[in-house]
C-alpha positions in Angstrom: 29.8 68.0 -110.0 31.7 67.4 -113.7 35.2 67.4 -113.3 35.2 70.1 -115.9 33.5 72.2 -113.5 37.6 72.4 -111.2 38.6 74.3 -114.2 41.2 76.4 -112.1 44.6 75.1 -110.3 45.2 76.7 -106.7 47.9 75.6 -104.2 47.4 75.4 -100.8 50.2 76.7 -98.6 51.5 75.8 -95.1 53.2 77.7 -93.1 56.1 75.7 -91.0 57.4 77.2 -87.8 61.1 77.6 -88.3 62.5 76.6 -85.0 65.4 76.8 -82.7 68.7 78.1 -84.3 72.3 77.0 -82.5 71.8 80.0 -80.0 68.1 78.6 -78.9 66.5 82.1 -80.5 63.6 81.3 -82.7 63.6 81.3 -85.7 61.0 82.8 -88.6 59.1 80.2 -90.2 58.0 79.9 -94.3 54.8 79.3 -95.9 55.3 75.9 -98.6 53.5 74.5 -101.1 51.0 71.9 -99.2 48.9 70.5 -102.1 48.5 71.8 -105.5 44.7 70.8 -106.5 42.2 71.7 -109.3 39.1 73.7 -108.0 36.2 75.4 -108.9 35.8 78.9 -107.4 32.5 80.9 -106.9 32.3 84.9 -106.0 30.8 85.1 -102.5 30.7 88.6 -101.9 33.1 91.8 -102.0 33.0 94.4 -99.6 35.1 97.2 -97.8 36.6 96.3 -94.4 37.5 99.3 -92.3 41.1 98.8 -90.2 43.4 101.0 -89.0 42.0 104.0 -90.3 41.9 102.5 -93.7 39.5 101.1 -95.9 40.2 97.9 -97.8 38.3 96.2 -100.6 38.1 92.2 -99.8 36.6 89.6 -101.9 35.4 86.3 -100.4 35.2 83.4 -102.5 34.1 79.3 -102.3 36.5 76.8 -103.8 35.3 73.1 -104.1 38.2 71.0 -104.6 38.2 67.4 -103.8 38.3 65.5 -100.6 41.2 63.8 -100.2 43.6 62.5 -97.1 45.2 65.9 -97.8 42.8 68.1 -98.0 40.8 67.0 -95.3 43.6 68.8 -93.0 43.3 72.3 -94.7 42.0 74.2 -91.9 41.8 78.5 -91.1 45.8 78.3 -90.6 46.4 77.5 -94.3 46.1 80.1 -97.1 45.5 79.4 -100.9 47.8 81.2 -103.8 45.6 81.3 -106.8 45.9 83.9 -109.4 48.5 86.0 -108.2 46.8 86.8 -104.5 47.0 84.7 -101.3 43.6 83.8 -100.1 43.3 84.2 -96.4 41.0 80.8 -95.5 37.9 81.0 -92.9 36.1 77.9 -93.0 36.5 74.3 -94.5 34.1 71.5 -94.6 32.8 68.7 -96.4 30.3 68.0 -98.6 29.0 65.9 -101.3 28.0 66.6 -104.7 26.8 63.8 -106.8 28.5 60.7 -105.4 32.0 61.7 -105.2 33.1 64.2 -101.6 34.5 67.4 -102.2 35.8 70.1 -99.9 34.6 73.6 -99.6 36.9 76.4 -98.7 35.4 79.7 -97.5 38.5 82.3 -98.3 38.7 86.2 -98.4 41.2 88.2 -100.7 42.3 91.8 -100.8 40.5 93.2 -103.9 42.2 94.7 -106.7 
């Protein structure tokens, strides 16, 4: 794969659990910035999920960034913020393309 081909910038976010506050009641945690990576992103599907009595139009997508010591540890309790819309990941696993390793990322989007 060209490097031209990660012609888009998505950041991975983390989410940190917030802890213990001086009365011992938990407290909320964040999602933060992780890695911010270049990536090339290809339409899987979209369909309509039905939940709650209410149907929802979801798009899942494959971005292939590149494997690093970083994104190695991206795994289903991460999300990705690219374009405006947090990308709910399912699956993440290596693979190669050409001779350098890259990382695919299976995620899933509420539709416009």
């Amino acid at each position: 794969m060209k490097a031209g081909k990660l012609d888009r910038k998505i950041t991975i976010e983390r989410y940190t659990n917030g802890g213990l506050d001086a009365f011992g009641e938990d407290t909320e945690g964040s999602w933060g910035t992780f890695i911010t990576v270049a990536a090339w992103r290809s339409d899987v599907s979209d369909a309509e999920k039905v939940s709650a009595g209410q149907i929802n139009a979801v798009r899942m997508s494959r971005f292939i960034i590149r494997s690093s010591v970083d994104s190695r540890t991206i795994d289903a309790n991460d999300r990705i913020n690219y374009d405006g819309k947090y990308w709910d990941i399912h699956g993440s696993k290596e693979t190669s393309k050409g001779r350098l390793q890259y990382i695919e990322l299976t995620a899933m989007a509420q539709a416009d």
